[in-house]
C-alpha positions as CSV (number, residue, x, y, z in Angstrom):
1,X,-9.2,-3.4,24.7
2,X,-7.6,-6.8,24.1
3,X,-4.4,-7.6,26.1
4,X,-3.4,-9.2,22.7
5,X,-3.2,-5.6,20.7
6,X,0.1,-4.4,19.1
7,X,1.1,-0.9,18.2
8,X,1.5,-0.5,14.5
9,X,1.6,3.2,13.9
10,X,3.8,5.3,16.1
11,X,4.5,9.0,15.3
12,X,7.8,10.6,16.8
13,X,8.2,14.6,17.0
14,X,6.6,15.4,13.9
15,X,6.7,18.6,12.9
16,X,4.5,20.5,10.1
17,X,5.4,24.1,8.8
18,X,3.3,26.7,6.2
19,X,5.3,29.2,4.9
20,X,3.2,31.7,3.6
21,X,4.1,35.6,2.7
22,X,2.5,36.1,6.0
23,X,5.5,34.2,7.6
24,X,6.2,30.8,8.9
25,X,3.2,29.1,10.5
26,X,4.2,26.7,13.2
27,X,1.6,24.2,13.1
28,X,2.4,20.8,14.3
29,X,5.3,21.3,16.8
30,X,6.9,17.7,17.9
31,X,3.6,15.1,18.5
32,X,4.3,12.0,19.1
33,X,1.5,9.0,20.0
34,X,0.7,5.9,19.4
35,X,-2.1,3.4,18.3
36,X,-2.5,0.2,19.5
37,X,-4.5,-2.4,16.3
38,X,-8.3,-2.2,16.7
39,X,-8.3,0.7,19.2
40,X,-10.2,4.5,18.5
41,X,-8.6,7.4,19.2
42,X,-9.8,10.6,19.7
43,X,-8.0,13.6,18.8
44,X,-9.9,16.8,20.3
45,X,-8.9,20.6,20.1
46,X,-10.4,23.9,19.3
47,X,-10.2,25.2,15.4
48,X,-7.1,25.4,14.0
49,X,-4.8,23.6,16.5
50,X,-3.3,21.1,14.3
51,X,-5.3,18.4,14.2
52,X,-6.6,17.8,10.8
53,X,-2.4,19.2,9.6
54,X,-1.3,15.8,11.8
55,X,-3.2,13.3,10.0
56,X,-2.5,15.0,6.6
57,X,1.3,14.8,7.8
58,X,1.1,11.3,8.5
59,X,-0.2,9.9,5.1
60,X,1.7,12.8,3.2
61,X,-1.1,15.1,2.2
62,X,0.4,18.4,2.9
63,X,0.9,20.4,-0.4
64,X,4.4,20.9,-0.4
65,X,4.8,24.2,-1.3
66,X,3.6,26.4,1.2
67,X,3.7,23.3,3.4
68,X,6.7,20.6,4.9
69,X,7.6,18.2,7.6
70,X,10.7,19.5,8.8
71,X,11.1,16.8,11.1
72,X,9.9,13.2,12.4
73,X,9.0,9.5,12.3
74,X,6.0,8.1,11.4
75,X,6.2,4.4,11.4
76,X,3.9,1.6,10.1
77,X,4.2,-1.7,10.2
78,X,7.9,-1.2,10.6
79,X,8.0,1.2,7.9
80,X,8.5,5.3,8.2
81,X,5.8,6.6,5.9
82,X,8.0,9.9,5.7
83,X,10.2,8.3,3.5
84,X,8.8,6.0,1.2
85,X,8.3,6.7,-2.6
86,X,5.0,8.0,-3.9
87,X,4.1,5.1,-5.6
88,X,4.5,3.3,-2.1
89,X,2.0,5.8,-0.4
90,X,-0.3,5.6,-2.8
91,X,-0.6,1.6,-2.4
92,X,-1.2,2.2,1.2
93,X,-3.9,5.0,1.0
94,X,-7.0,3.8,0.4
95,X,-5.8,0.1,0.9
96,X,-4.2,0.0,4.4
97,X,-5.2,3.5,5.6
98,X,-8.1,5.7,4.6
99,X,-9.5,8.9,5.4
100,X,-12.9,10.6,5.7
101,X,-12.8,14.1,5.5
102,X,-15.1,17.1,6.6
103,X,-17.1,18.0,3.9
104,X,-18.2,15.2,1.7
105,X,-19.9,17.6,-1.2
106,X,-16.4,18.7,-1.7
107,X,-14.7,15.6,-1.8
108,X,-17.0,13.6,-3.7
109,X,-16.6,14.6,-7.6
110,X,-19.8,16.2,-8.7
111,X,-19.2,14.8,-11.8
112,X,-18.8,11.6,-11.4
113,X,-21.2,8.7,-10.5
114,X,-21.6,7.2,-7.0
115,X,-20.7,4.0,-8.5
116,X,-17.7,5.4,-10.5
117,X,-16.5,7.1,-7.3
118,X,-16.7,4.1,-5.3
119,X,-15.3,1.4,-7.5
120,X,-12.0,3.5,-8.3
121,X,-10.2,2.5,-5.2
122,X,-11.5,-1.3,-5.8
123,X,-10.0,-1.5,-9.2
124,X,-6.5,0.7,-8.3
125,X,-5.7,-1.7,-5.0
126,X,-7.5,-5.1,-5.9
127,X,-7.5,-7.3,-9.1
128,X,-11.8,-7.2,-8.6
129,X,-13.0,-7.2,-12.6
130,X,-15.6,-4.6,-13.2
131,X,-18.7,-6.7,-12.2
132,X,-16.9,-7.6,-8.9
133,X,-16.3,-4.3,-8.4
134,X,-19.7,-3.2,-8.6
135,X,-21.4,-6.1,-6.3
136,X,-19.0,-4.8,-4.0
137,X,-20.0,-1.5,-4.1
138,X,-23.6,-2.1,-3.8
139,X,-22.6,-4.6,-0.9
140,X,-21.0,-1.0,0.5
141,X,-23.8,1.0,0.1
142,X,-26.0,-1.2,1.4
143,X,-23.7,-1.7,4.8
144,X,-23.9,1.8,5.5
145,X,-27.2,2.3,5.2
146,X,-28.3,3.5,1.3
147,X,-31.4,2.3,0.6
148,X,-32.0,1.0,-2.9
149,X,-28.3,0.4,-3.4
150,X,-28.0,-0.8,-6.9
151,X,-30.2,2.2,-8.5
152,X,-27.8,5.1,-6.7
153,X,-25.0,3.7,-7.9
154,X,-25.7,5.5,-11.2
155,X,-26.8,8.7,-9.4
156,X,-24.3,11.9,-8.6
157,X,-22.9,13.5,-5.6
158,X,-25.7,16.7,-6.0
159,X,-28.3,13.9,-5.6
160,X,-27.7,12.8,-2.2
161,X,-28.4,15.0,1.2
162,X,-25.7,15.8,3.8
163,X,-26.0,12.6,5.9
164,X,-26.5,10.3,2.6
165,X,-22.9,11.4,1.1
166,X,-21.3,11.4,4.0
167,X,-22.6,7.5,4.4
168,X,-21.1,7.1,0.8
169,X,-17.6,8.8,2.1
170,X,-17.7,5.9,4.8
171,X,-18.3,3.3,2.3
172,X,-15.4,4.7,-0.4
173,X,-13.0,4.9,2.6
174,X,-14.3,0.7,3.7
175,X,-13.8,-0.4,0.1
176,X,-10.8,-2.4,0.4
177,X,-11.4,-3.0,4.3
178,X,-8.3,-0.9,5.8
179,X,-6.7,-1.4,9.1
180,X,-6.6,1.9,9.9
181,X,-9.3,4.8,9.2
182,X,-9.3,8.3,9.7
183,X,-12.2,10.2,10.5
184,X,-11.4,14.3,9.9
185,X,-14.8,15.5,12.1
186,X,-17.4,13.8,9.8
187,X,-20.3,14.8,11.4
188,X,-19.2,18.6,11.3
189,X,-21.8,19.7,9.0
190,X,-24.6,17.5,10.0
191,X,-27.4,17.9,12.1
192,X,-27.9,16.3,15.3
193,X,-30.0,13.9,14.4
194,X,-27.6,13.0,11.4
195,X,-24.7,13.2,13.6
196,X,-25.9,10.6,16.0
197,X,-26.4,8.2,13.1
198,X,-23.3,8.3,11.6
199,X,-21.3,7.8,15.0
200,X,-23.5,4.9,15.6
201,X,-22.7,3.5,12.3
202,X,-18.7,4.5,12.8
203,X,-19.2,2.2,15.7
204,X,-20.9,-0.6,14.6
205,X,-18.5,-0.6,11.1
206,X,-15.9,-0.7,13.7
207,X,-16.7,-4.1,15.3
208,X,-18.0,-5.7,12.7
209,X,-14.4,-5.0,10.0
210,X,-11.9,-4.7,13.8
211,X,-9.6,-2.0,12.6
212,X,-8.3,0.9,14.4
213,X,-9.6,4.5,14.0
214,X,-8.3,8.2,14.8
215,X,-11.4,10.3,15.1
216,X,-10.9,13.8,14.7
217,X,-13.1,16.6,16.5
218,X,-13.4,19.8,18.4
219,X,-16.5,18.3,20.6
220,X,-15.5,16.4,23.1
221,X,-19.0,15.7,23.6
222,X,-19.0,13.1,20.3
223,X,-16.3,11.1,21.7
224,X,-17.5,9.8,25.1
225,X,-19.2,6.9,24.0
226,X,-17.1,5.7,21.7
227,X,-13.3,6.8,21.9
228,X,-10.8,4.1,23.7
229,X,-8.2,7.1,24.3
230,X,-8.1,11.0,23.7
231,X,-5.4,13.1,23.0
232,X,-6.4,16.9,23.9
233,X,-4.3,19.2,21.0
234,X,-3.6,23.1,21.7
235,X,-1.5,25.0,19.3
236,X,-0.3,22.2,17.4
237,X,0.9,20.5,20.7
238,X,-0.7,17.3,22.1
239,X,-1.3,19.0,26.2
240,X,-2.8,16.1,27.5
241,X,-3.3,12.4,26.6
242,X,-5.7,9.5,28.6
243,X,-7.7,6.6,28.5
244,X,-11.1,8.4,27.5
245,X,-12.8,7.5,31.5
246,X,-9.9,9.0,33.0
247,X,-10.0,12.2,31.0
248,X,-13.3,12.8,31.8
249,X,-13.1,11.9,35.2
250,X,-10.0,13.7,35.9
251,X,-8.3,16.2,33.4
252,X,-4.9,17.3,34.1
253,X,-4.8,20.0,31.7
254,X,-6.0,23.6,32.3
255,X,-7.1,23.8,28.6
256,X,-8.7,19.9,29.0
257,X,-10.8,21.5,32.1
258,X,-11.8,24.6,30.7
259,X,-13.3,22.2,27.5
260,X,-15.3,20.1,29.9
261,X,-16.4,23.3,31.7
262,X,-17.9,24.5,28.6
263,X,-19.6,21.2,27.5
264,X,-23.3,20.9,28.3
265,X,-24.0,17.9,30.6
266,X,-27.2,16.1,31.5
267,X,-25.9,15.4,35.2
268,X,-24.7,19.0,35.7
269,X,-26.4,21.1,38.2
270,X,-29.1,23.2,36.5
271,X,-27.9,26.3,38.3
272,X,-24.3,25.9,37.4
273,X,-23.8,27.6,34.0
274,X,-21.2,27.0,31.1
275,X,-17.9,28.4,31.6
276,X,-16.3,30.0,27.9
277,X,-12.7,29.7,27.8
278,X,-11.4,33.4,27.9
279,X,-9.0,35.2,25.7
280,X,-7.9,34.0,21.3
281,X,-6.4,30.9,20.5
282,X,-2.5,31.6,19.9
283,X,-0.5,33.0,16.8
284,X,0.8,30.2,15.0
285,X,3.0,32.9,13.2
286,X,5.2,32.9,16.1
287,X,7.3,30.2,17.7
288,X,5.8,29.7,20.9
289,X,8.5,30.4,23.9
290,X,6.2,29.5,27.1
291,X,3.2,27.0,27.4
292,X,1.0,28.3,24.5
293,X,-2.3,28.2,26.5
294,X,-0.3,30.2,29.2
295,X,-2.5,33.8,28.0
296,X,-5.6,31.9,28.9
297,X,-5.3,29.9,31.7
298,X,-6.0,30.3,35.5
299,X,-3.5,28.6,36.9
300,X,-0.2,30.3,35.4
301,X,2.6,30.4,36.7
302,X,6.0,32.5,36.0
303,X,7.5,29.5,34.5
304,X,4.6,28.1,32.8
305,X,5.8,32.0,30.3
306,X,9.6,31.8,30.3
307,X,9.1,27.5,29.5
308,X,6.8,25.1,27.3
309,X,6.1,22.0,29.7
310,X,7.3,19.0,27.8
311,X,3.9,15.9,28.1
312,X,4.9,13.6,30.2
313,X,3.2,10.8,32.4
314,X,1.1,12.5,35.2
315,X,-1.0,9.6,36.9
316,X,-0.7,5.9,35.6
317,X,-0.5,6.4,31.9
318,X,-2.4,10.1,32.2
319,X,0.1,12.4,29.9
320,X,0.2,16.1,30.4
321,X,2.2,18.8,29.4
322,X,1.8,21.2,32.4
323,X,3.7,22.7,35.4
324,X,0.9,23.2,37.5
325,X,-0.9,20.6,39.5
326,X,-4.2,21.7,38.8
327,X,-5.5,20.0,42.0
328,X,-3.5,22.4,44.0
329,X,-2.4,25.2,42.2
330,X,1.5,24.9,42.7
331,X,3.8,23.5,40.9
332,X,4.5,20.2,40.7
């Protein structure tokens, strides 16, 4: 990364509650990070552990009811998305920052042209007329790899396979070249192959526009190649947070460890098996008092159940929220 990068989004203690005739579910619970212009990162966790509910928070997506943001700043560009008008957010989605999200057969309209689909957020955030509009979106197209461009324009959503919409996603979310993009695990439904393709093409869209991008995932697998820094998410807590070489190299986390252990690795000893991580992911319908990944780990501790560790700077700039040194056992 360049030494000349700024931060222009910082999120401070955001907090994200459901309340559903269940009961309240907790489940964003004070993250704070930051991103630095043209950097990735990755945001990692199992199912459910706030991940997607953080970036949804951030640009004001939550459907409030059952869901608010009881508490916290997100700023950009010197402005605190939480409390600007509507009409303010909706000039910076799409424009400044856009999102990708899992599914693209759902998100797309299925009733709706490609073309109509894509040019919508050209003519809401730029004064393009209809022509320019439409030489830009087959310019889109083609940049993320649709052949024939300027025929599937006129063709629908149903039309396209997996990979194919989930290229047109990309280009809708490029449209009016944002600084910032989100990426809510695009590859998620994909096969392997079709996986591979569209993280190449993240990457190479990457360079060749310079913004910044969050990538979310559960697979920590996806983000090695491509992630400048990793947050590791647990319960709607960030645990751990590292330059993505360091995390690899040396988790701090209990709950970062037991992810690697169960990642399959070409340089891993053929005898040496895949560890699963043991017990269920928390209830988010209680408060947690303790570390929430206390139940499941191997390195408890009495205080790690009376006390939630607060994530704080382990090693250089390595963040963890843990009581335990995990290199010796004891506390630190």
């Amino acid at each position: 990364m360049s030494q000349e990068q700024h931060v222009f989004l910082e999120v401070k203690d955001l907090r994200t509650r459901f309340h559903t005739p269940e009961g309240t579910i907790y489940a964003v619970n004070g993250v704070s990070f930051s991103l630095n212009e043209g950097e990735t990162l990755a945001v990692v966790g199992e199912s459910g552990c706030g991940k997607s509910v953080t970036m949804m928070s951030i640009l004001r997506l939550i459907a409030m009811p059952p869901g608010k943001i009881v508490s916290g700043e997100v700023t950009y560009r010197d402005r605190n998305l939480l409390e600007l008008s509507e009409d303010a957010m909706e000039h910076i989605r799409g424009k400044e920052i856009a999102m990708i999200f899992q599914d693209p057969m759902t998100s797309l309209n299925p009733v709706l042209t490609i073309g109509r689909q894509l040019t919508e957020t050209l003519r809401t955030h730029t004064p393009m007329t209809p022509e320019q509009c439409r030489e830009r979106a087959i310019t889109l197209l083609d940049w993320v790899g649709i052949p024939d461009a300027t025929k599937r324009l006129y063709d629908y959503p149903h039309q396209f396979s997996g990979g194919m919409r989930q290229r047109v996603m990309i280009a809708m979310a490029l449209a009016c070249t944002p600084s910032l993009l989100i990426a809510d695990e695009p590859t998620t439904a994909l096969d392997v192959t079709i996986q591979a393709q569209i993280i190449e093409l993240a990457k190479r869209l990457k360079q060749d526009v310079g913004m910044a991008m969050i990538w979310i995932t559960h697979d920590l697998g996806v983000v090695a190649g491509m992630a400048d820094r990793v947050i590791v998410m647990y319960a709607g807590f960030i645990v751990e947070e590292a330059d993505v070489d360091d995390l690899y190299d040396n988790p701090l986390h209990p709950y970062t460890i037991a992810l690697l252990q169960a990642l399959p690795r070409a340089d891993r000893r053929r005898e040496k098996s895949l560890k699963s991580i043991q017990g269920a992911p928390p209830n988010l319908l209680a408060e947690p008092v303790g570390c929430p990944f206390a139940p499941r780990c191997e390195f408890v501790q009495d205080r790690c159940v009376r006390e939630n560790p607060p994530l704080q700077i382990v090693e250089g700039k390595h963040k963890a929220a843990c009581w335990v040194d995990v290199k010796t056992g004891g506390l630190r």
